[in-house]
PDB file of N, CA, C and O in Angstrom:
ATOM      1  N   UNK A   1      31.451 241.866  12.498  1.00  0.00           N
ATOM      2  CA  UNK A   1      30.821 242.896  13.298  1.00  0.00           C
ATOM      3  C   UNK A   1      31.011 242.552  14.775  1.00  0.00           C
ATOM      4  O   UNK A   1      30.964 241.418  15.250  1.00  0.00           O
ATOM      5  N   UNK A   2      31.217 243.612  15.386  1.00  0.00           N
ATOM      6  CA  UNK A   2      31.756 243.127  17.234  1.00  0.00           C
ATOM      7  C   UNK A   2      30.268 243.780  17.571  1.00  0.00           C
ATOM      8  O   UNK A   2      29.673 244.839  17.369  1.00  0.00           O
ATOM      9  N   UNK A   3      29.928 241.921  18.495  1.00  0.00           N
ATOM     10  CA  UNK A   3      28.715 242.051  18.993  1.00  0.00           C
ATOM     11  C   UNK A   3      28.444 243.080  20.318  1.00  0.00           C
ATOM     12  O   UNK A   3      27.291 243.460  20.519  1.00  0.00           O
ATOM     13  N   UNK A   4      29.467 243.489  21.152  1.00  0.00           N
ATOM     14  CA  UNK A   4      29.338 244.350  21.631  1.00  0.00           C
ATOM     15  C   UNK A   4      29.027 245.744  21.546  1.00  0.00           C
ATOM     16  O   UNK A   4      28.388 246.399  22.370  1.00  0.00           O
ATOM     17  N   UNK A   5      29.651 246.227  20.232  1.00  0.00           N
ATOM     18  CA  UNK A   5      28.929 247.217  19.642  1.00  0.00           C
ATOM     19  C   UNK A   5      27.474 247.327  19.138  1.00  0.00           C
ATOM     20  O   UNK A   5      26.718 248.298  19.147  1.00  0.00           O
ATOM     21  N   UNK A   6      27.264 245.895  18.637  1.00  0.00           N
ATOM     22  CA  UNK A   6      26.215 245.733  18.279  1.00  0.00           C
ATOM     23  C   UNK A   6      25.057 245.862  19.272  1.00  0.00           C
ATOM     24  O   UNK A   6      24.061 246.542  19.026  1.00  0.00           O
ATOM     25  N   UNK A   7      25.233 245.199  20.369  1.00  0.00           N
ATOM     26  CA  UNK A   7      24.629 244.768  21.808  1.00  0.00           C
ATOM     27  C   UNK A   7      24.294 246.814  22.286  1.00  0.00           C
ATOM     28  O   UNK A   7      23.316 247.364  22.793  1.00  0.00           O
ATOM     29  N   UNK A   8      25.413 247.271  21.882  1.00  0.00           N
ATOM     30  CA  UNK A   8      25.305 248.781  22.170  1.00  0.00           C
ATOM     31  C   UNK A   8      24.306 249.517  21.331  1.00  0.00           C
ATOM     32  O   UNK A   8      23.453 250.245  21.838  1.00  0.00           O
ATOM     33  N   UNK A   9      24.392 249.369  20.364  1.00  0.00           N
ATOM     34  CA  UNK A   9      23.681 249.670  19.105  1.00  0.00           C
ATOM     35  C   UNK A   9      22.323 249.851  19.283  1.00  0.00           C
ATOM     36  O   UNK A   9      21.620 250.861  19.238  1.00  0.00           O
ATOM     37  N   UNK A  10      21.994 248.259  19.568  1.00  0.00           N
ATOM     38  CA  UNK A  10      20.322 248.155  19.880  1.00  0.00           C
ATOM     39  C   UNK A  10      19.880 248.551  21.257  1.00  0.00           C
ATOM     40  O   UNK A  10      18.684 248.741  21.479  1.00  0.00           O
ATOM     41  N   UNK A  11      20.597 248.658  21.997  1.00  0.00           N
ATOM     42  CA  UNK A  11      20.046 249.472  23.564  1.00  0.00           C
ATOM     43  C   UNK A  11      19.897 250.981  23.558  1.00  0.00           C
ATOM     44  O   UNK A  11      19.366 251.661  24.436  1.00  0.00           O
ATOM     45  N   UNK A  12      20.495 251.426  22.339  1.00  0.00           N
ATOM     46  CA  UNK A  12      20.788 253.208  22.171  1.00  0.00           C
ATOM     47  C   UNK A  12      18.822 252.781  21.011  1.00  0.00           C
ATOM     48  O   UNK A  12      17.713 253.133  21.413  1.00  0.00           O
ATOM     49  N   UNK A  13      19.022 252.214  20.042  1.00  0.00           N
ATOM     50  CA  UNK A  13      17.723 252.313  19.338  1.00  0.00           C
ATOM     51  C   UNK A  13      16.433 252.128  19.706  1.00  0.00           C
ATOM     52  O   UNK A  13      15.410 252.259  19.033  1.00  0.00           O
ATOM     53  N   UNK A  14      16.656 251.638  21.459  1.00  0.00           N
ATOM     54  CA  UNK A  14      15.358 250.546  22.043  1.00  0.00           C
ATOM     55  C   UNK A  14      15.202 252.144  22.939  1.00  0.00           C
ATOM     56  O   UNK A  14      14.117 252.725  22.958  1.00  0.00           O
ATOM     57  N   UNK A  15      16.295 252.646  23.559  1.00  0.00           N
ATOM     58  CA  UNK A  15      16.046 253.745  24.267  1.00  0.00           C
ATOM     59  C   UNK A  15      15.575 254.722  23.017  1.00  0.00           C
ATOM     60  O   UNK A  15      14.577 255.395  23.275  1.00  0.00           O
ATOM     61  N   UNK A  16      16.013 254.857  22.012  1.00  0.00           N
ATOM     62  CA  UNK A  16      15.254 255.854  21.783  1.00  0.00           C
ATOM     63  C   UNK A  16      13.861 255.551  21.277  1.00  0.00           C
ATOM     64  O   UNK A  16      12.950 256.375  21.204  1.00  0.00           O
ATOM     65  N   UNK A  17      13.801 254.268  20.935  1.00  0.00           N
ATOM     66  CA  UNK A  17      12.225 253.965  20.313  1.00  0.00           C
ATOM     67  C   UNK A  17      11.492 253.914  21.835  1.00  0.00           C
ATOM     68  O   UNK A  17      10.402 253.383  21.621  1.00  0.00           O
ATOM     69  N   UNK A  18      11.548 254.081  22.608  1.00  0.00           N
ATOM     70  CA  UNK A  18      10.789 253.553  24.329  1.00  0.00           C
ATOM     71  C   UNK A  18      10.629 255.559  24.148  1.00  0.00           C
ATOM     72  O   UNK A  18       9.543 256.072  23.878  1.00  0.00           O
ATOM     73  N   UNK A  19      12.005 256.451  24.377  1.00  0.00           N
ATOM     74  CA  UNK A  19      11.460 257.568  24.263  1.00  0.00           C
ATOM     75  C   UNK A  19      10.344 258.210  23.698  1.00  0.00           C
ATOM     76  O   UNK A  19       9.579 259.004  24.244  1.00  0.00           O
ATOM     77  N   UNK A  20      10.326 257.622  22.115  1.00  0.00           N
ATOM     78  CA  UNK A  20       9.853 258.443  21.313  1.00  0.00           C
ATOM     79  C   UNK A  20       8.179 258.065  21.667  1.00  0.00           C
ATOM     80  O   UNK A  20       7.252 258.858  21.503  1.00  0.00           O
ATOM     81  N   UNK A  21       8.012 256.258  22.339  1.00  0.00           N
ATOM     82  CA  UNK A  21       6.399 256.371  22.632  1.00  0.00           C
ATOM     83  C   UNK A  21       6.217 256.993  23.718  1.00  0.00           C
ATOM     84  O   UNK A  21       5.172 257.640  23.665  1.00  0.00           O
ATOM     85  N   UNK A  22       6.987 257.138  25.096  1.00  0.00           N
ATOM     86  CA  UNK A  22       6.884 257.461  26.028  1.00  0.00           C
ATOM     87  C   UNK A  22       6.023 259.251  25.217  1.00  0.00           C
ATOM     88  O   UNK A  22       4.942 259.733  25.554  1.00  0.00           O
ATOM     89  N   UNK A  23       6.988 259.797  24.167  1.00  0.00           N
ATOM     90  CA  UNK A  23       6.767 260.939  24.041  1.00  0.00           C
ATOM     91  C   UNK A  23       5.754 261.857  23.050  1.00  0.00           C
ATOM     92  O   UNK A  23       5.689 263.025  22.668  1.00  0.00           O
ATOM     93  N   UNK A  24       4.899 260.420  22.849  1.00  0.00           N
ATOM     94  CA  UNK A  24       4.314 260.197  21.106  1.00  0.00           C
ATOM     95  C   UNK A  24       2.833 261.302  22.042  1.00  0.00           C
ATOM     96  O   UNK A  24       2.251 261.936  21.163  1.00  0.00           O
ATOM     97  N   UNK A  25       2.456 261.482  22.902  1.00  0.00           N
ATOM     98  CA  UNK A  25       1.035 262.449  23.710  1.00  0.00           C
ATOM     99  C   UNK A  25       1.696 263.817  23.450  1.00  0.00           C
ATOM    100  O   UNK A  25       1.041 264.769  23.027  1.00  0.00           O
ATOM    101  N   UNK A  26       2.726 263.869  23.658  1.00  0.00           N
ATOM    102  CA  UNK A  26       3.408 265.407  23.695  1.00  0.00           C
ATOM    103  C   UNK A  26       3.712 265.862  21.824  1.00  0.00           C
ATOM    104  O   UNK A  26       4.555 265.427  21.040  1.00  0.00           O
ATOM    105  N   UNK A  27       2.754 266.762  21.662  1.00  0.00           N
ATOM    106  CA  UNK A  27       2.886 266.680  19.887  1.00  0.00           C
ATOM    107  C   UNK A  27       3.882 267.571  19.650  1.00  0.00           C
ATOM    108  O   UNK A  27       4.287 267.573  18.487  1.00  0.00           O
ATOM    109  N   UNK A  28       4.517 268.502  20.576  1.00  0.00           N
ATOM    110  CA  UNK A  28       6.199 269.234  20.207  1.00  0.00           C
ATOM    111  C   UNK A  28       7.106 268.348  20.313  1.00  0.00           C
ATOM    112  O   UNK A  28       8.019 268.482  19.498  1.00  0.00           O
ATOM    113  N   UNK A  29       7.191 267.479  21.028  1.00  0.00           N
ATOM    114  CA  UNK A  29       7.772 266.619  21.112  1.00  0.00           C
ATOM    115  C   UNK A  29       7.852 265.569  20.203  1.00  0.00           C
ATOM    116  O   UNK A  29       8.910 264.973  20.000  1.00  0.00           O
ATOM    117  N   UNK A  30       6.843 265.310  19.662  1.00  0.00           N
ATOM    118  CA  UNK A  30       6.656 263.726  18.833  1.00  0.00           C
ATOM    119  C   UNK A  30       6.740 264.603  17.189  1.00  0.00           C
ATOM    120  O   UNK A  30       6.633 263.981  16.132  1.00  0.00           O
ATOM    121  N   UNK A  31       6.960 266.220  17.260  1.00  0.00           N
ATOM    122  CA  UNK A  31       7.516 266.703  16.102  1.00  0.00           C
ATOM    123  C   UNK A  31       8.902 266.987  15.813  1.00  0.00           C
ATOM    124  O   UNK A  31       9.306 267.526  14.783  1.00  0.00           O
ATOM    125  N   UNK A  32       9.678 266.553  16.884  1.00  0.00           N
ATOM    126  CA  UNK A  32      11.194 266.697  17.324  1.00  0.00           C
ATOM    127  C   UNK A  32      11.228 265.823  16.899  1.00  0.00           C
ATOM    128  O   UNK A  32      11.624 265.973  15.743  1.00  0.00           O
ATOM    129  N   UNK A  33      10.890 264.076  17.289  1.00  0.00           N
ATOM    130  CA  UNK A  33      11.358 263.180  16.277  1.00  0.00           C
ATOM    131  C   UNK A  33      10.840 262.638  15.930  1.00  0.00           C
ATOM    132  O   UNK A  33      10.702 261.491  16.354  1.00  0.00           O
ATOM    133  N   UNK A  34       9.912 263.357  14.437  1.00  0.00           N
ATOM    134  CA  UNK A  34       9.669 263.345  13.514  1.00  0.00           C
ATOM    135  C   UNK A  34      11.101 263.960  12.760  1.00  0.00           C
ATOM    136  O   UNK A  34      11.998 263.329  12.200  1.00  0.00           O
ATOM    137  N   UNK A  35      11.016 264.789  12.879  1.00  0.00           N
ATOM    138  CA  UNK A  35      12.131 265.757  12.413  1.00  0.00           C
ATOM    139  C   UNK A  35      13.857 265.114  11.930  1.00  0.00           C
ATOM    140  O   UNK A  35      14.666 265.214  11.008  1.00  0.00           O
ATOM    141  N   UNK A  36      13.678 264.371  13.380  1.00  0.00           N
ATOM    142  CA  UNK A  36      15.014 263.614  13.534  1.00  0.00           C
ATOM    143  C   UNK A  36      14.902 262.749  12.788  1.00  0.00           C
ATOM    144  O   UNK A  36      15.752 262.417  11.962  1.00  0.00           O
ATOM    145  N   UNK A  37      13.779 262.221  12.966  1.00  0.00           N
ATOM    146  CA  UNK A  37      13.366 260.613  11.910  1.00  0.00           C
ATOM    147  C   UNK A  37      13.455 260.857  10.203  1.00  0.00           C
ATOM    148  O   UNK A  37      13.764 260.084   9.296  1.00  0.00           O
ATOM    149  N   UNK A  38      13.007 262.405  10.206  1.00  0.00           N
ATOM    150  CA  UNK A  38      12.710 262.594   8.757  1.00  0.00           C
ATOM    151  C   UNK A  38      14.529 262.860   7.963  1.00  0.00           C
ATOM    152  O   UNK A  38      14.910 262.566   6.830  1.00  0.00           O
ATOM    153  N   UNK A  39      15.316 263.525   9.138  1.00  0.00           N
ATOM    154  CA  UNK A  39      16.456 263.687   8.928  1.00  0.00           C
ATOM    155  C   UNK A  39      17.235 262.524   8.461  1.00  0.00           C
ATOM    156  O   UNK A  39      17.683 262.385   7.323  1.00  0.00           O
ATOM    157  N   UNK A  40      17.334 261.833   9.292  1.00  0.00           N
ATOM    158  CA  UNK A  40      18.040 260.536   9.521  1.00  0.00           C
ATOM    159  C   UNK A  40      17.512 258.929   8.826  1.00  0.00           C
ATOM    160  O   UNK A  40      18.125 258.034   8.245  1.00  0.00           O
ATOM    161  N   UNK A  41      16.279 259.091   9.172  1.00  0.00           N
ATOM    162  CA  UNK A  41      16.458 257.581   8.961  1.00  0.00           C
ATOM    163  C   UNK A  41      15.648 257.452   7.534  1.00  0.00           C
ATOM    164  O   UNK A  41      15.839 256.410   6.906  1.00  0.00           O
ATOM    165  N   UNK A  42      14.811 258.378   7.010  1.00  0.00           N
ATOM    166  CA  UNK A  42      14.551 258.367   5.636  1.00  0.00           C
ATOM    167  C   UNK A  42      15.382 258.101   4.698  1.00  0.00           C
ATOM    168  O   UNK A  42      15.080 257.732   3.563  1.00  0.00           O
ATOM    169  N   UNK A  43      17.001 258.359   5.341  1.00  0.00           N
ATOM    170  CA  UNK A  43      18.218 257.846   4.518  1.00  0.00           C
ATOM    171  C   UNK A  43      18.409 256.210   3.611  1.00  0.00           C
ATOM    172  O   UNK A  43      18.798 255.801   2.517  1.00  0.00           O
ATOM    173  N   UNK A  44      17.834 255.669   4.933  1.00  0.00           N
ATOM    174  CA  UNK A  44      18.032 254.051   5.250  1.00  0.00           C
ATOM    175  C   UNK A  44      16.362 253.715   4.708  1.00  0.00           C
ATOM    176  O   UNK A  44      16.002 252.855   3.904  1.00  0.00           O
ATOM    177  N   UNK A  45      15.940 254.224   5.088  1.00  0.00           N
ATOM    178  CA  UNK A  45      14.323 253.620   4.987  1.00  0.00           C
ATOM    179  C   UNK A  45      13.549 255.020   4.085  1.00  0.00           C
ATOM    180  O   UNK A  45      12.901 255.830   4.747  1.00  0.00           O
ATOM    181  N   UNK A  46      13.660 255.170   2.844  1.00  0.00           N
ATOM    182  CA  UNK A  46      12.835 255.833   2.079  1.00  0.00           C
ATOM    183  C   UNK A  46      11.676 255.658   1.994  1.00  0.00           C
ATOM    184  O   UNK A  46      10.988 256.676   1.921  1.00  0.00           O
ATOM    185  N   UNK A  47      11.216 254.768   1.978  1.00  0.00           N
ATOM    186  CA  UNK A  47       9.532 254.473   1.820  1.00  0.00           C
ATOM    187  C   UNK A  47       8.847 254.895   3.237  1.00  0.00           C
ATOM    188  O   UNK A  47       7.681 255.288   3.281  1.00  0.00           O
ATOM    189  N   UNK A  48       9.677 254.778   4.396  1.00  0.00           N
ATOM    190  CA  UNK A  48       9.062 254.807   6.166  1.00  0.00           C
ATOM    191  C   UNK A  48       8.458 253.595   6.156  1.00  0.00           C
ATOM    192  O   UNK A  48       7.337 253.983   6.484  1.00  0.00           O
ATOM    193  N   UNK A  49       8.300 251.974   5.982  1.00  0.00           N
ATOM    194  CA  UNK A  49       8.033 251.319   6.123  1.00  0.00           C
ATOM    195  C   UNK A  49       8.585 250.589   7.183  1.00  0.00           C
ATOM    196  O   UNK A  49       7.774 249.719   7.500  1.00  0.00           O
ATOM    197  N   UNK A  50       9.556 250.544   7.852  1.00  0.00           N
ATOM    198  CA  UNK A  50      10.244 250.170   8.648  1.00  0.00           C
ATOM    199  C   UNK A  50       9.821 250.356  10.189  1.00  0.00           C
ATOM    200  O   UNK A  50       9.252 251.448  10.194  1.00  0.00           O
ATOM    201  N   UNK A  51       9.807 249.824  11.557  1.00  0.00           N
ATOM    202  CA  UNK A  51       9.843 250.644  12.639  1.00  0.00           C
ATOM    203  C   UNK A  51      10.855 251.315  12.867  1.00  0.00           C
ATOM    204  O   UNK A  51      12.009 250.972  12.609  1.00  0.00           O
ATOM    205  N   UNK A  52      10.451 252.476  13.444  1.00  0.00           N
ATOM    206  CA  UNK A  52      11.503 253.216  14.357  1.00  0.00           C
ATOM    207  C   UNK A  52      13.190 252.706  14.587  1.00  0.00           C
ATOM    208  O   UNK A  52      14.292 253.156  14.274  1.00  0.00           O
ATOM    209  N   UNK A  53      12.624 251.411  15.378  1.00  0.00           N
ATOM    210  CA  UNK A  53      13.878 250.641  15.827  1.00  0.00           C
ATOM    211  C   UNK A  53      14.863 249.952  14.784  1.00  0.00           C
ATOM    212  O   UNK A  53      16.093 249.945  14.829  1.00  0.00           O
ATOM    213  N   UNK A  54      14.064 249.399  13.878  1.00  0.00           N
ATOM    214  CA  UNK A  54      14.579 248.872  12.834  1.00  0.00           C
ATOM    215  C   UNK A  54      15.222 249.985  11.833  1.00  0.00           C
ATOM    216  O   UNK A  54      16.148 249.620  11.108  1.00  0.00           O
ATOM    217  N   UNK A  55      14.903 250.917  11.788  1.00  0.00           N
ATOM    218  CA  UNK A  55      15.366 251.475  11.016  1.00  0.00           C
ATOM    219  C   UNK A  55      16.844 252.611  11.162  1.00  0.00           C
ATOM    220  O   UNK A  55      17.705 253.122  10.446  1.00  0.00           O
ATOM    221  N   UNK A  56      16.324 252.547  12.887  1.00  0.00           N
ATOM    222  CA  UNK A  56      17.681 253.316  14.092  1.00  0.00           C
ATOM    223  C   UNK A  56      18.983 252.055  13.777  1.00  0.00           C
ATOM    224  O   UNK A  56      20.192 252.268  13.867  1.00  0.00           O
ATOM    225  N   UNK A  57      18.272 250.631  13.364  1.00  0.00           N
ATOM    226  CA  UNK A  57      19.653 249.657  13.772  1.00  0.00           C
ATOM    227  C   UNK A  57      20.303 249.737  12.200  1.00  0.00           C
ATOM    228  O   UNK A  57      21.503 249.548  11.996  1.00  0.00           O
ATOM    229  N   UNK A  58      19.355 250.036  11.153  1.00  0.00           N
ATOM    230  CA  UNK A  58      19.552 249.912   9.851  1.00  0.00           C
ATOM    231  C   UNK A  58      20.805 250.908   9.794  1.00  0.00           C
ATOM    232  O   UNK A  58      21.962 250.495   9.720  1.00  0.00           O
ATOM    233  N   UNK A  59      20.395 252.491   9.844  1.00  0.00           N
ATOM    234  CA  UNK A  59      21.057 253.369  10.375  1.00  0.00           C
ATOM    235  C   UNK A  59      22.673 253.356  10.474  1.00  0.00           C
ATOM    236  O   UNK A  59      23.628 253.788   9.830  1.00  0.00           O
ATOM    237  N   UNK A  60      22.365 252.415  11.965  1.00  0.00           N
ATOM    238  CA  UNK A  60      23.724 251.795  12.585  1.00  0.00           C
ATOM    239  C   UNK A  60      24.587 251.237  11.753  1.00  0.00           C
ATOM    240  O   UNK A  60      25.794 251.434  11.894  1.00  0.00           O
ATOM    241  N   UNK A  61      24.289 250.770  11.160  1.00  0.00           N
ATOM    242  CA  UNK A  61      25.062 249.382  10.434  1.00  0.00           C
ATOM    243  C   UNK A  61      25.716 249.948   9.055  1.00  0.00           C
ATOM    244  O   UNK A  61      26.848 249.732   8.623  1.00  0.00           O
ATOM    245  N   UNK A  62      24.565 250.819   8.429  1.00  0.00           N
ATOM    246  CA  UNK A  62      25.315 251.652   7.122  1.00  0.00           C
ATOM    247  C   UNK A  62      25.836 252.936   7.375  1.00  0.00           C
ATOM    248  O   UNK A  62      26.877 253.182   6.766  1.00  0.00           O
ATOM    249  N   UNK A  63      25.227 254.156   8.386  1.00  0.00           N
ATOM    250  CA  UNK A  63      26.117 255.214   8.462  1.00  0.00           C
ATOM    251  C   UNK A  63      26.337 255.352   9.886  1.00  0.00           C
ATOM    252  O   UNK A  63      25.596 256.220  10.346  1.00  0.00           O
ATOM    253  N   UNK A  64      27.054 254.836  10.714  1.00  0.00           N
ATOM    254  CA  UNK A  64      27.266 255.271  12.463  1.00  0.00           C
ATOM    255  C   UNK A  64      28.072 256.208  11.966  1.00  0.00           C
ATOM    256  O   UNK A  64      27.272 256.396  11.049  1.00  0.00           O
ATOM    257  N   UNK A  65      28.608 256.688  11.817  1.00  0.00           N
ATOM    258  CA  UNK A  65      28.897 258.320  11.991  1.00  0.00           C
ATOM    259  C   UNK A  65      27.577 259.071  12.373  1.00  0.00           C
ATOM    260  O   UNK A  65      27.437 259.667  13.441  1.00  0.00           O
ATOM    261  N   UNK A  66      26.475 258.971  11.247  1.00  0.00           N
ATOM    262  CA  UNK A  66      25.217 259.739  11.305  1.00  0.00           C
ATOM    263  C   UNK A  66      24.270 259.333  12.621  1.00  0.00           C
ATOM    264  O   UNK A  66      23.590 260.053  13.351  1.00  0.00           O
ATOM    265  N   UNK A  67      24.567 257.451  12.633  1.00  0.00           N
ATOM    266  CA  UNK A  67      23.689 257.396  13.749  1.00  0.00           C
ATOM    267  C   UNK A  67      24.396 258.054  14.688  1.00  0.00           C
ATOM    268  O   UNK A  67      23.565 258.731  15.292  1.00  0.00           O
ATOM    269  N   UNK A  68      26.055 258.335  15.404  1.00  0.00           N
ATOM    270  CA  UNK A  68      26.101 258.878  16.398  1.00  0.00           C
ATOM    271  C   UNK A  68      25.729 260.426  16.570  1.00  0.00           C
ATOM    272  O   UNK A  68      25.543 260.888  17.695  1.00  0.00           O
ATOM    273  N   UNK A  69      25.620 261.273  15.325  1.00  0.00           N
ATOM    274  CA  UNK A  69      25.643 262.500  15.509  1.00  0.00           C
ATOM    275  C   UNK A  69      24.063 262.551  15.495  1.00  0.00           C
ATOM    276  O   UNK A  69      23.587 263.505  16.110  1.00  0.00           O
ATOM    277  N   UNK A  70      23.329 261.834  15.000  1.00  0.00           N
ATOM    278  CA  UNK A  70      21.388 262.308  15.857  1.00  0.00           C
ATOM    279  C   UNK A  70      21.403 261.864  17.709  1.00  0.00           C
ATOM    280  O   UNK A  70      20.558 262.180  18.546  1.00  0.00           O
ATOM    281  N   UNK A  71      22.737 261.007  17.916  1.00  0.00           N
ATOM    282  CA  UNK A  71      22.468 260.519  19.193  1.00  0.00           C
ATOM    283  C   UNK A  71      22.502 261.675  19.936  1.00  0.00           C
ATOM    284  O   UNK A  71      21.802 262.178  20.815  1.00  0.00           O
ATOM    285  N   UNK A  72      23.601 261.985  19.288  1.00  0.00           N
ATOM    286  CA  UNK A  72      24.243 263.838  20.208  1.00  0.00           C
ATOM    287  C   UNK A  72      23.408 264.626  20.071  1.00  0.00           C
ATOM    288  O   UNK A  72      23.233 265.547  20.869  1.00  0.00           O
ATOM    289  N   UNK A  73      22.663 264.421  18.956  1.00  0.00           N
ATOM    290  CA  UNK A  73      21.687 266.059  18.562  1.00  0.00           C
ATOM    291  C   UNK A  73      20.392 265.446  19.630  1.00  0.00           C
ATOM    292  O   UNK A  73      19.859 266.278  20.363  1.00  0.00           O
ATOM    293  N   UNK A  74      20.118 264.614  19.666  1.00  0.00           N
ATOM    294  CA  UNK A  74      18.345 263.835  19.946  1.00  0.00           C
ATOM    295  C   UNK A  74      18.826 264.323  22.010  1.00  0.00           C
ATOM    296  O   UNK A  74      18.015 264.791  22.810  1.00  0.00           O
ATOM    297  N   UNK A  75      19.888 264.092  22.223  1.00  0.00           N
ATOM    298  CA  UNK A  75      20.606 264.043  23.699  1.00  0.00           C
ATOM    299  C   UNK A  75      20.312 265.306  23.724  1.00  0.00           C
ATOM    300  O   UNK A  75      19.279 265.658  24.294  1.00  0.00           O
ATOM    301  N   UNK A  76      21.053 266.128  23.187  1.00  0.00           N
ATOM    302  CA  UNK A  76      21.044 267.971  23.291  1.00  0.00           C
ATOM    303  C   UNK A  76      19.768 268.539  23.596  1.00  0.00           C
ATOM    304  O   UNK A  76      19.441 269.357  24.455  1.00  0.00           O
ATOM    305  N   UNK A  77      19.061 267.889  22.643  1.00  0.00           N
ATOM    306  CA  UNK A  77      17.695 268.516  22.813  1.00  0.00           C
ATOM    307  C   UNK A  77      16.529 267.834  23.790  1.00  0.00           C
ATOM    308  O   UNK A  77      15.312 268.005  23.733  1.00  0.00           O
ATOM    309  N   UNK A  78      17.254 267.056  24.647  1.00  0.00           N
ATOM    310  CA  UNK A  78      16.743 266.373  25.883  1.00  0.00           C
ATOM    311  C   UNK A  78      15.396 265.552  25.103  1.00  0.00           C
ATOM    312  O   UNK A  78      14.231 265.744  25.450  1.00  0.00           O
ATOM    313  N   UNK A  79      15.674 264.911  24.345  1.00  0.00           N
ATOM    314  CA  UNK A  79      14.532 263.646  23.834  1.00  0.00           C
ATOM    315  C   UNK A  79      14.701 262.501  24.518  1.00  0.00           C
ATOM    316  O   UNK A  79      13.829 261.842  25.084  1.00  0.00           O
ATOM    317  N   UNK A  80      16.198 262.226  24.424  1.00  0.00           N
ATOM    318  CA  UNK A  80      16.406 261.086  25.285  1.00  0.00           C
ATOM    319  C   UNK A  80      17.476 260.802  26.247  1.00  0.00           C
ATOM    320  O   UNK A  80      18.394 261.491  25.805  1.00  0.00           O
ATOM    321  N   UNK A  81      17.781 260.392  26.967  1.00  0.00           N
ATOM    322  CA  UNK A  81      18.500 260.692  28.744  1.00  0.00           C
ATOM    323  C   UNK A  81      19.514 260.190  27.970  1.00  0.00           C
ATOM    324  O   UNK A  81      19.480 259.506  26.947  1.00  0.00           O
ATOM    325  N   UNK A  82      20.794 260.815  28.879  1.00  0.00           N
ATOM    326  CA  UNK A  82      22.625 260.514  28.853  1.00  0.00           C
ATOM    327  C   UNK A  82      22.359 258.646  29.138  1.00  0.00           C
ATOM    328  O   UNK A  82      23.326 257.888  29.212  1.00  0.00           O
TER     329      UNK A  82
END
């Protein structure tokens, strides 16, 4: 595994886990990713036992295709900054 990707990996999962508390008061918002979460990472983490982050890196590691296309979708819908 190239740690640089990796190093990339977890700064894209830390930004979005920092988003999602930054955004956890705003309840349209904290139902956006829910949504995303329920989409995506229920894949990797069925039970939801996992954090956020852990489960964004889990994600990473078994489907980056998928993790990049919530990056694009979560971006689009302005959850979390370019």
């Amino acid at each position: 595994m190239d740690i640089d990707k990796y190093e990339e990996a977890a700064l894209i999962a830390q930004k979005i886990s920092f988003a999602f508390e930054d955004e956890y008061h705003d309840k349209e918002r904290r139902k956006m990713f829910y949504t995303f979460f329920s989409r995506y990472l229920l894949r990797v983490d069925p039970e939801g036992t996992l954090a956020p982050y852990d489960a964004l890196i889990l994600l990473w590691r078994t489907y980056p295709d998928e993790f990049a296309h919530m990056l694009k979708e979560m971006t689009a819908k302005g959850l979390i900054p370019d």
